[in-house]
Each structure stands twice: as C-alpha cells, then as structure tokens.
C-alpha positions as CSV (number, residue, x, y, z in Angstrom):
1,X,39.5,85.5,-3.7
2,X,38.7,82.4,-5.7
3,X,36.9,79.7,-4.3
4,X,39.4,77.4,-4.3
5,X,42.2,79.0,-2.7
6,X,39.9,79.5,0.1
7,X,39.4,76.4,0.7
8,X,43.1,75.0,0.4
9,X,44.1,77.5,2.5
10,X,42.2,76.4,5.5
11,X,42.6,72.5,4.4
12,X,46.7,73.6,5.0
13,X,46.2,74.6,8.3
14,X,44.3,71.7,9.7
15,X,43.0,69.1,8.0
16,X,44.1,66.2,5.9
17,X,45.0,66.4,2.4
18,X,42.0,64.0,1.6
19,X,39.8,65.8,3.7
20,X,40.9,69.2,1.8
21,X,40.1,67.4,-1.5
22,X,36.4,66.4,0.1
23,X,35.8,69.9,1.6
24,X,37.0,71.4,-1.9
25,X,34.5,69.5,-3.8
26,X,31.8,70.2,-1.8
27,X,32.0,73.9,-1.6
28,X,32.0,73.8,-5.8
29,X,29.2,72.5,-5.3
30,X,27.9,75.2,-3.4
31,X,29.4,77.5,-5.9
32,X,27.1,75.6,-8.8
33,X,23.8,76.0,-6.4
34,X,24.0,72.3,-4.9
35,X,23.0,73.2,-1.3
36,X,21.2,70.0,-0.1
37,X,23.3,67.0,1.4
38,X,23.0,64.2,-0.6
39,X,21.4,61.4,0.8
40,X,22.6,57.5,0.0
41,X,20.1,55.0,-0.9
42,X,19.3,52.3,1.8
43,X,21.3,49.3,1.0
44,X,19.7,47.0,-1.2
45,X,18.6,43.5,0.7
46,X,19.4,41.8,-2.7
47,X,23.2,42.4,-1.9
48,X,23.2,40.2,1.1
49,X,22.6,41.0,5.0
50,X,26.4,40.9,5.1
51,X,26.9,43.5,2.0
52,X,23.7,45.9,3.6
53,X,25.2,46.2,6.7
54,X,29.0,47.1,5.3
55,X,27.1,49.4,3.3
56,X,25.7,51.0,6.4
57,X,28.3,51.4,8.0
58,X,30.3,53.0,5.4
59,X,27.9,55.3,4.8
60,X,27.0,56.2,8.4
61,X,28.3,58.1,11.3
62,X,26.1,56.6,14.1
63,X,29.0,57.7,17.2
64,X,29.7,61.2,17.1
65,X,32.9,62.2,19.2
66,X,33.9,65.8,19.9
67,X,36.5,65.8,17.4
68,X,34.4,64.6,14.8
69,X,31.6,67.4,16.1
70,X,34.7,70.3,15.7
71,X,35.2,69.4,11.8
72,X,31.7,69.2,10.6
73,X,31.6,72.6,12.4
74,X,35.1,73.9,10.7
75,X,32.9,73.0,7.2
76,X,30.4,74.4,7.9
77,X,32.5,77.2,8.6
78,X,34.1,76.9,5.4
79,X,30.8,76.9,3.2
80,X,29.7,79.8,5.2
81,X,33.3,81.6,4.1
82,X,32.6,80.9,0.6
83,X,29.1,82.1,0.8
84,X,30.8,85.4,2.2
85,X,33.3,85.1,-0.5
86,X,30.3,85.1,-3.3
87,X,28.5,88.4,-1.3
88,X,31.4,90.4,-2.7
89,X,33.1,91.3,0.8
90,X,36.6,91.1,0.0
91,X,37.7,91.6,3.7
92,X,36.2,88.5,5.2
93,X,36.7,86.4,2.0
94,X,40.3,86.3,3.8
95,X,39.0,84.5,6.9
96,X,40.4,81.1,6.2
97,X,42.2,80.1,8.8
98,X,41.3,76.7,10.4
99,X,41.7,78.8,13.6
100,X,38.6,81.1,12.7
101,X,36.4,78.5,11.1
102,X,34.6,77.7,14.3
103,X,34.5,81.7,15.1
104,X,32.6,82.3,11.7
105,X,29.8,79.6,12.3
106,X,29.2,81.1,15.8
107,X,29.2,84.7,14.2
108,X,26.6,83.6,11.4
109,X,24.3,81.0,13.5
110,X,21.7,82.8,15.6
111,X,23.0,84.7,18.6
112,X,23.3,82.3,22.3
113,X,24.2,84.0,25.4
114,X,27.0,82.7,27.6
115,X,24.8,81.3,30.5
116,X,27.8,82.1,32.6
117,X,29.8,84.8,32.9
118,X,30.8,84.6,36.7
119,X,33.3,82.5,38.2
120,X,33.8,82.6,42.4
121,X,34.8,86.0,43.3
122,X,38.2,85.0,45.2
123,X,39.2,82.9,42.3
124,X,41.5,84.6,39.7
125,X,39.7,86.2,37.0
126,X,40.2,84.0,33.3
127,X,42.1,85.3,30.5
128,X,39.2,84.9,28.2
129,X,35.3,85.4,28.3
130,X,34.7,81.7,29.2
131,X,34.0,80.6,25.6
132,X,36.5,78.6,24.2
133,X,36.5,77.2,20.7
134,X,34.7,74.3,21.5
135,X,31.8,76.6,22.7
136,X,31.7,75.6,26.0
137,X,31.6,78.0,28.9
138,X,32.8,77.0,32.3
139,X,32.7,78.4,36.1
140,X,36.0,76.8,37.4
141,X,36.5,76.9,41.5
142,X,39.4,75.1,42.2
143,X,40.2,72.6,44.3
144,X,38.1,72.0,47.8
145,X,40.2,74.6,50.1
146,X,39.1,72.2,53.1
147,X,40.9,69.4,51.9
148,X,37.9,66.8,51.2
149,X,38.7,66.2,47.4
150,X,36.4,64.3,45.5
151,X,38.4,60.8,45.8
152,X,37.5,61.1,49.8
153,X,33.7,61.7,48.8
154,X,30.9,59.0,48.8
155,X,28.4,61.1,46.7
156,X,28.9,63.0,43.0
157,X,25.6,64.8,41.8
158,X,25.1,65.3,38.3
159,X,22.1,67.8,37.6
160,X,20.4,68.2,34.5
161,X,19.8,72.4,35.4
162,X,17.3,73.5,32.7
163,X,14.8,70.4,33.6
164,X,14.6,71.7,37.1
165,X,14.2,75.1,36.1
166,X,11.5,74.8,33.3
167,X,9.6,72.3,36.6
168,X,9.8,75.8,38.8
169,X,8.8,77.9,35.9
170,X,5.8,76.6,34.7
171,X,4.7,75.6,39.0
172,X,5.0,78.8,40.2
173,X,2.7,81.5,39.4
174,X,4.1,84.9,37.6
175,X,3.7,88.1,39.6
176,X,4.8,87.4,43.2
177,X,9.2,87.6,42.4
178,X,10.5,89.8,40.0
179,X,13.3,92.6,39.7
180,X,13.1,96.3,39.9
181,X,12.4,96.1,35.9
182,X,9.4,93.8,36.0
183,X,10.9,91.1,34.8
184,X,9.3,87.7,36.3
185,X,12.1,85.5,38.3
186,X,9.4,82.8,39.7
187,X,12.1,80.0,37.7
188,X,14.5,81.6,39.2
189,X,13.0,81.2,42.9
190,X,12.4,77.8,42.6
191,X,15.7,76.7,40.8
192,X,17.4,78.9,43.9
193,X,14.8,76.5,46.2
194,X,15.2,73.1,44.8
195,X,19.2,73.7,44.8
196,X,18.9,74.6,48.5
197,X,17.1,71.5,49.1
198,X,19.3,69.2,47.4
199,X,22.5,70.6,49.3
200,X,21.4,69.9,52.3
201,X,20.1,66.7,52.5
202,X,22.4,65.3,50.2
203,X,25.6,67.2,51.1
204,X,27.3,66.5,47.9
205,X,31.1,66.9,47.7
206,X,30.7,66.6,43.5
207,X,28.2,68.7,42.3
208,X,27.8,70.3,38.3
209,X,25.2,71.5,36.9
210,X,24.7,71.5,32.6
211,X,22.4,73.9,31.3
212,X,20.9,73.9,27.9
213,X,21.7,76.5,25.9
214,X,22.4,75.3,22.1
215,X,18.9,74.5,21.2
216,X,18.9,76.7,18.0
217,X,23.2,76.2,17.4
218,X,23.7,72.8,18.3
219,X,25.4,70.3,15.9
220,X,21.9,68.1,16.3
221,X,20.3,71.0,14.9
222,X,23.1,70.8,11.3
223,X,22.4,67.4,11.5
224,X,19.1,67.0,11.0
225,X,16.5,70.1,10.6
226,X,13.6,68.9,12.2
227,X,15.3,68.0,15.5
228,X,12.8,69.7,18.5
229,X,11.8,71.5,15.8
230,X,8.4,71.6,18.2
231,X,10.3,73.8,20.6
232,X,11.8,76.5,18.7
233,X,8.0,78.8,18.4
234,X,6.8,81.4,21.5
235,X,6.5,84.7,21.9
236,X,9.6,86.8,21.9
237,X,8.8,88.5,25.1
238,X,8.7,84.8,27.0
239,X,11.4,83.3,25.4
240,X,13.6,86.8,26.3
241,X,12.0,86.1,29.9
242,X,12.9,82.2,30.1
243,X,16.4,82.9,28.5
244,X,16.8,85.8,31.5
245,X,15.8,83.7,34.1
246,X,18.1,80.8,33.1
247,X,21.2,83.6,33.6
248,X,20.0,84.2,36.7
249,X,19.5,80.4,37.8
250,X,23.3,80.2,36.4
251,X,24.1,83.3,38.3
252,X,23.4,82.0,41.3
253,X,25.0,78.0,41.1
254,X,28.1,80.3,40.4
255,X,27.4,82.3,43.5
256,X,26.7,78.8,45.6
257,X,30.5,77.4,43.8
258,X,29.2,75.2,42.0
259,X,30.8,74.4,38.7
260,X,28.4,74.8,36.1
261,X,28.5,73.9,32.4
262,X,26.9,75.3,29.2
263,X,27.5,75.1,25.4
264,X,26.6,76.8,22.2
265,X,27.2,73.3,20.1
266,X,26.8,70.6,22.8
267,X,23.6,69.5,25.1
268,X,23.5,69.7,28.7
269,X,23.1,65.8,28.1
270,X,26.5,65.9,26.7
271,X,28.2,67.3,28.9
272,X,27.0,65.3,31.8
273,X,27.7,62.2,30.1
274,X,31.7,63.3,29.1
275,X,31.4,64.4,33.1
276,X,30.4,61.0,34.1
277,X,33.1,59.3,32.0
278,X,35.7,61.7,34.2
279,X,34.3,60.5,36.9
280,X,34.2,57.1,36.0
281,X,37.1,57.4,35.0
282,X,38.5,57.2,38.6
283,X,36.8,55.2,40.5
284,X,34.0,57.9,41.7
285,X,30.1,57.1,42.0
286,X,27.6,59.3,41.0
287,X,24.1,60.2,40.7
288,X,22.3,61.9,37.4
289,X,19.4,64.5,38.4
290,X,17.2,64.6,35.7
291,X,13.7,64.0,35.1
292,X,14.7,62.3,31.2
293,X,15.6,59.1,32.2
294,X,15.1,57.8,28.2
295,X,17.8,60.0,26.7
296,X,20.1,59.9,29.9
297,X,19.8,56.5,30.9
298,X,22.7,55.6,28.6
299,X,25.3,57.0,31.0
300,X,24.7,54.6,33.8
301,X,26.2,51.6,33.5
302,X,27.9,50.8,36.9
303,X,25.8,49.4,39.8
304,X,27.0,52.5,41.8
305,X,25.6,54.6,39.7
306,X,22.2,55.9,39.1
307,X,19.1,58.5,37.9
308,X,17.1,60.3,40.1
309,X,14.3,62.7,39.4
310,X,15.1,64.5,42.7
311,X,13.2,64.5,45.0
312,X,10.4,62.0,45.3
313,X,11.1,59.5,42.1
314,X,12.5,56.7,42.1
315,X,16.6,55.8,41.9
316,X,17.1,54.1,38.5
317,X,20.6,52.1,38.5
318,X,21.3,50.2,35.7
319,X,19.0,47.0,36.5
320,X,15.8,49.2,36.6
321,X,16.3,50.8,33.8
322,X,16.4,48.0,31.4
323,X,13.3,46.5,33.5
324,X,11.9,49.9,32.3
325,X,12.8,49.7,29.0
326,X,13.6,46.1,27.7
327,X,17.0,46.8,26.7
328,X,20.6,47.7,28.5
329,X,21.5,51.3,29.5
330,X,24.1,51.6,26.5
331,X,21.7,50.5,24.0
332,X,19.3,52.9,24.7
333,X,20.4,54.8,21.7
334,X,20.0,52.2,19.3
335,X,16.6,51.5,20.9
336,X,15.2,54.8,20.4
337,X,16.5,55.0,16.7
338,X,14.2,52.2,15.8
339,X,11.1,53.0,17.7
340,X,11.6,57.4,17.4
341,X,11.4,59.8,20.2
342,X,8.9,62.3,19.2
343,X,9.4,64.5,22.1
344,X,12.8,65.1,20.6
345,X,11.2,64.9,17.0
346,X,13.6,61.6,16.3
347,X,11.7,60.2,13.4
348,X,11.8,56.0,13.9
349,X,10.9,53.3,11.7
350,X,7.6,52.6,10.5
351,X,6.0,49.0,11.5
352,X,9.1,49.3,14.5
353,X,7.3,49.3,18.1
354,X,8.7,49.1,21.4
355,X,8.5,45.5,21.6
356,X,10.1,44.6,17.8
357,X,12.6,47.3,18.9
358,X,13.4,45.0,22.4
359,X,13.4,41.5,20.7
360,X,15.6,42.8,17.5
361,X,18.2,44.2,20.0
362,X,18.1,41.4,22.7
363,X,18.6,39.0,19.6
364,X,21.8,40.7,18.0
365,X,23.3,43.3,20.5
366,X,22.9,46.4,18.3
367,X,22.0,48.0,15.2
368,X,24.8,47.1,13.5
369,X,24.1,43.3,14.2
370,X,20.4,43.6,13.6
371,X,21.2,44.8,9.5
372,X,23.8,41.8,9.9
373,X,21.0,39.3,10.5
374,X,18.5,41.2,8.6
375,X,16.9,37.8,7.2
376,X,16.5,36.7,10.4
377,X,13.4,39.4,10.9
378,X,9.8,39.0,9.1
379,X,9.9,40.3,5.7
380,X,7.8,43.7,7.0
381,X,10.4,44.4,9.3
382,X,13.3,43.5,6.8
383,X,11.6,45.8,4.6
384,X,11.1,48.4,6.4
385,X,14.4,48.8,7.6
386,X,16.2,48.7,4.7
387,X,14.6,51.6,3.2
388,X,15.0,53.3,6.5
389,X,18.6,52.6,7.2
390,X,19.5,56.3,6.6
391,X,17.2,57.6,9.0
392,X,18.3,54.8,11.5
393,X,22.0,56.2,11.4
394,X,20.8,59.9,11.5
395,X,18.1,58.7,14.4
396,X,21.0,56.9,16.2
397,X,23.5,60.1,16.2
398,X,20.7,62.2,17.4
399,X,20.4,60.3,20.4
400,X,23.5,59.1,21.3
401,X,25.3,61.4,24.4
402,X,28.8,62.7,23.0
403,X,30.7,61.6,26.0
404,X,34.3,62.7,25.0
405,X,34.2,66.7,25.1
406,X,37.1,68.2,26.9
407,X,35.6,70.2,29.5
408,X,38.5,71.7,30.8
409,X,37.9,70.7,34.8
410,X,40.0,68.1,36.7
411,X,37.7,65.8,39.1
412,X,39.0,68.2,42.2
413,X,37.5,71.5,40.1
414,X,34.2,69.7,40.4
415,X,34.0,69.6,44.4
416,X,31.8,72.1,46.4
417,X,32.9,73.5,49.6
418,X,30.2,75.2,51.5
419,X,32.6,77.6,53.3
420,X,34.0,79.3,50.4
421,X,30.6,80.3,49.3
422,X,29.9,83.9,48.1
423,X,27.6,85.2,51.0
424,X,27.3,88.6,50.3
425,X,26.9,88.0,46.6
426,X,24.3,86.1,47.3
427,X,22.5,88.9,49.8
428,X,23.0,91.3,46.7
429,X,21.6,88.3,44.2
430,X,18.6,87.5,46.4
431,X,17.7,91.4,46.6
432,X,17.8,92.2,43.0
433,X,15.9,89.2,42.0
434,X,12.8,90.1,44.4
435,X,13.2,87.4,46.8
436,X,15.4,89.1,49.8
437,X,13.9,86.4,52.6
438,X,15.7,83.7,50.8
439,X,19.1,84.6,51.9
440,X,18.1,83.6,55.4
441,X,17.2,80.0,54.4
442,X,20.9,80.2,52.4
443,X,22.6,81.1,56.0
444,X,20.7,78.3,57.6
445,X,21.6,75.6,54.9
446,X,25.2,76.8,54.3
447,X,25.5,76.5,58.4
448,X,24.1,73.2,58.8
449,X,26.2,71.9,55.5
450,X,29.2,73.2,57.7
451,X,28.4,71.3,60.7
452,X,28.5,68.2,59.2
C-alpha cells in the first residue's frame, strides 16, 4: 500500500485535515531516509526580546497535556506503520486506523508489564485486561461500602510506590524472604512493612499509590533520548528481580484495596499530579509521599496541602518549599529547565546556577517572561540563553507533571475501607512471598484501623 494512502487514511479517522497534511509530510520524509527531528535555531537576540520570545513560543511545546501526549504517540504510530509498510508485510501495512495507532507503538516499543492485574476479589471482574488506550492500568474498588466517602475525610495520601520500594530494596539484605523459586522478595517485605505502618497511624480514608513503570516507553523517553538514560543499564537477572518484586509490591496494595495506578506512557509523577488536581478539584486536602520533593513539589500549591518523605522528614507545604528552593511550587519546572536536573539527565543552561535561575524567575514570573526581558540579563546570560532556548523548552516539558490524564476513578473509587480487605488473599500472598509471620501484624493493623 503506498505511503500516502496510509497516512490519509488514519488522518480521516482522527485528526485534522492540517494535521493529516503535517503527518503526511513527515512520514515522506521518512520514506527519503530523513529520520532525525529537525531542530529550530534559537531565536536570534538581533530580532528583539519581544520577536525571541514569540519565536519561542511558536516553536515550543513547554505544557504537555494528555491529549497532546495521545497524538505525538498516534505519529509515532504512524511512522512506525510506514516503516512496516517499507518491510514488505502487506498484512499490517493495513493497520491504519487511528484506533490502532496507539496499539502499534506499544506492540513495537520494548515490552512493560501491567504492574496490575488484580482488582478486589468481591468487585466485578473488568471487561478488559486493565490497559486502556491511554496505557494506564487501574485497580478500581468502588465506593467505601461503610459510608465514609472521601468528602467526610480529613486526610488523602498520595504515595509515590516505586520510591518506597527501591528504599526497602536496596535496605534490606537479599537471602532472608524469597518464594519457593528463589526469587528474592526483601522489596517486597519492606514495601508490605512501610504500607502497614503508614495505615495505621495515619488511617487514611484516600489512599493511591503510582508506580513507575514506563521508564523505557514513556513519552519523555520520544522526547528526548538521553532522559535517565543513566538508569536504563544492570544486569538482566536484577532488573527481571526488581521488575518481579514491583508486581508483587502491586499485588499486595491491590490485596490491602487500595487503588493503585501504573502507566506504560505516563510517570508515577503524572499520575499523582492529575490525582491531585481531582482532588483539588473538590475541595479535598492531601498529602504527597515521596522522597523527590524537586520534581513533585509542583503539585502543592494549597496551604492544606503538602510533601512528606514518610516517616521521619519533614512536611513540605507550599511556603517551605520555596524557602527550599527560591522559587514558588508551580515554577519549579521552569526552575529546573534553566539550572538541569542531572539525576533525571535534564541537560540546563550553561553559566545558569541556582541563584541566576532564582533572581531571573523572581524578576519576570516565568520562562516565557524571562526571554521577554532578555536585555534585562548580563550579556553572558543573554547569550547563553538564546542559543539554548531549544533545550530550555525541551528541559521544561521534561519536567513539567502532565496533570490532565483521565484516570478513569471518581474521588469515592479512591477511598480505603479496611473492612472490605482481602484477608485470606493476603494469608495466601504472605506465604508464597516467604514472609508467612507478616499476616499477623496485617490482622492486628487491619483491627485497630477498624476500631477507630
């Protein structure tokens, strides 16, 4: 099938007609051997600070939203189709379809398990396998049987999953839990342990957990190559080992009924954040478990609300955190695009520290302002940003939360009720994962939860 037809026929079914055009030009290019993305120059500080920074923005997508996410994906999925095309299989040259576009991507980009494949046994079962076309998998439990709905609650808890569970894995030694197989569930153990501990002092009515699982398939990763590039190495047999234990960590939030959340495209950071904005949404408070307080920080913004590297740190509502960090919660983002994050591998601009970074955004709100008043910065600085101003966009995107994915759960699907939890599951759970004693200190907490 030609080339072109391909690609109207899937520009038909969803997109624009001047989108189709764009999409159409772009995979001829691909046909012609043009792989890379072209990249615009900087704007040119001769034009004016006024003329740079239209330029920018024209040229930039620094605010990602989850429609915007779902077409890059649907092109990608559309190059992909074409490259299919060129490989001579006539069969799947026919997968055009808008509908399939995201299907294809997730076929071709390396392989993520669901993290979770269990929803609440007296729940009815779903119609699908949990993975909808926005790649998010969800454990839904319904509505608090009890009757204490999360408007009635005082405390909503937020947790960043994979944080705490790469803390337990690399505290606790190897060799003392582990299935019948062999396989080492220490992460497991101390994920079950630090959960435990949380429920019962805290007594949540809100609880969700995000885990990580779209380090390799995230749209970060299309973005921009090198993005935690440094974490992508290790031996098969511990990565296998670390991606088992996380199922099992999963495994057993589901057990507890918690709602948990995991996607192939979208960061656990995410989906907290489009969590929060539900929340806010209403009226409810909440607090955001995580030890990452830089890349997180951006979803507090009310004085209700804070961080909190449970147990021992510190809570971090909106006023400490830009006594932390020099600048407000929401422009934590822009901050970290001009000085880099090199955990994350964000690259930022040269001659651009921590304290330029503050005074430049304290001065004109954003970055947007800061190429307004460009003149207004020494000529290093002025310099150095306009030949970075790419990078700055791409820098910004990367760290920016995408705060508008539809996740599927009303605020009520997000409350815990400890008396609806799986017991017996979790006696068979605790047995096969090497750690049988544990189910006692799950009666205990479950009872004094109850009594409350």
């Amino acid at each position: 099938m030609n080339i072109r037809i391909n690609v109207a026929v899937v520009g038909s079914a969803s997109l624009s007609p001047a989108t189709t055009k764009v999409l159409r030009t772009r995979v001829l290019k691909l046909k012609q051997g043009d792989t890379g993305v072209r990249r615009p120059s900087p704007p040119d500080p001769s034009q004016g600070n006024a003329a740079a920074a239209k330029l920018l923005r024209r040229r930039c997508n620094p605010r990602l939203t989850h429609a915007s996410v779902a077409r890059m994906y649907a092109a990608r999925g559309i190059a992909l189709a074409t490259a299919v095309s060129r490989a001579g299989d006539p069969e799947k040259s026919h997968e055009a379809p808008a509908a399939t576009a995201i299907n294809l991507i997730k076929a071709t980009l390396p392989p993520a398990q669901p993290l979770l494949p269990l929803a609440r046994p007296h729940a009815p079962a779903a119609a699908s396998d949990g993975l909808r076309r926005d790649g998010i998998v969800k454990t839904a439990h319904g509505p608090d049987p009890g009757g204490r709905t999360w408007r009635k609650s005082g405390s909503a808890c937020l947790v960043d999953a994979s944080i705490y569970f790469f803390k337990a894995y690399h505290s606790l030694p190897t060799g003392v839990w582990s299935t019948a197989a062999g396989q080492d569930t220490n992460g497991v153990y101390g994920f079950a342990a630090f959960l435990l501990r949380l429920l019962e002092a805290e007594r949540p009515r809100v609880f969700v957990a995000c885990f990580d699982a779209s380090l390799r398939t995230g749209f970060r990763r299309m973005l921009y190559e090198k993005y935690k590039e440094t974490r992508m190495g290790g031996d098969e047999e511990v990565v296998f080992n670390i991606r088992e234990q996380m199922k099992g960590c999963a495994e057993f939030a589901g057990l507890l009924g918690l709602a948990c959340l995991s996607s192939h495209v979208y960061e656990a950071d995410d989906l907290i954040a489009s969590a929060a904005r539900q929340l806010r949404a209403h009226g409810a408070p909440f607090a955001v478990l995580t030890r990452d307080n830089k890349d997180l920080g951006q979803v507090v913004r009310r004085g209700g609300d804070f961080l909190w590297d449970y147990p021992a740190g510190p809570r971090l509502h909106p006023a400490e955190l830009r006594a932390k960090f020099g600048v407000r919660p929401s422009q934590l983002p822009e901050y970290l695009a001009l000085v880099g994050d090199p955990i994350d591998c964000i690259p930022g601009v040269p001659g651009v520290g921590p304290i330029t970074a503050r005074a430049l955004l304290n001065a004109h709100g954003d970055i947007a302002g800061v190429y307004r008043n460009l003149g207004a910065s020494s000529k290093r600085v002025q310099r150095s940003l306009s030949e970075h101003a790419q990078q700055v966009c791409v820098a910004k995107t990367l760290a920016r939360t995408v705060c508008d994915i539809p996740l599927g759960l009303s605020p009520d699907d997000l409350c815990w009720d400890a008396g609806a939890v799986d017991v017996e599951g979790l006696r068979e759970f605790c047995t096969r994962m090497g750690f049988p004693r544990l189910h006692k200190r799950i009666e205990t907490v479950l009872e004094r939860v109850q009594q409350d």
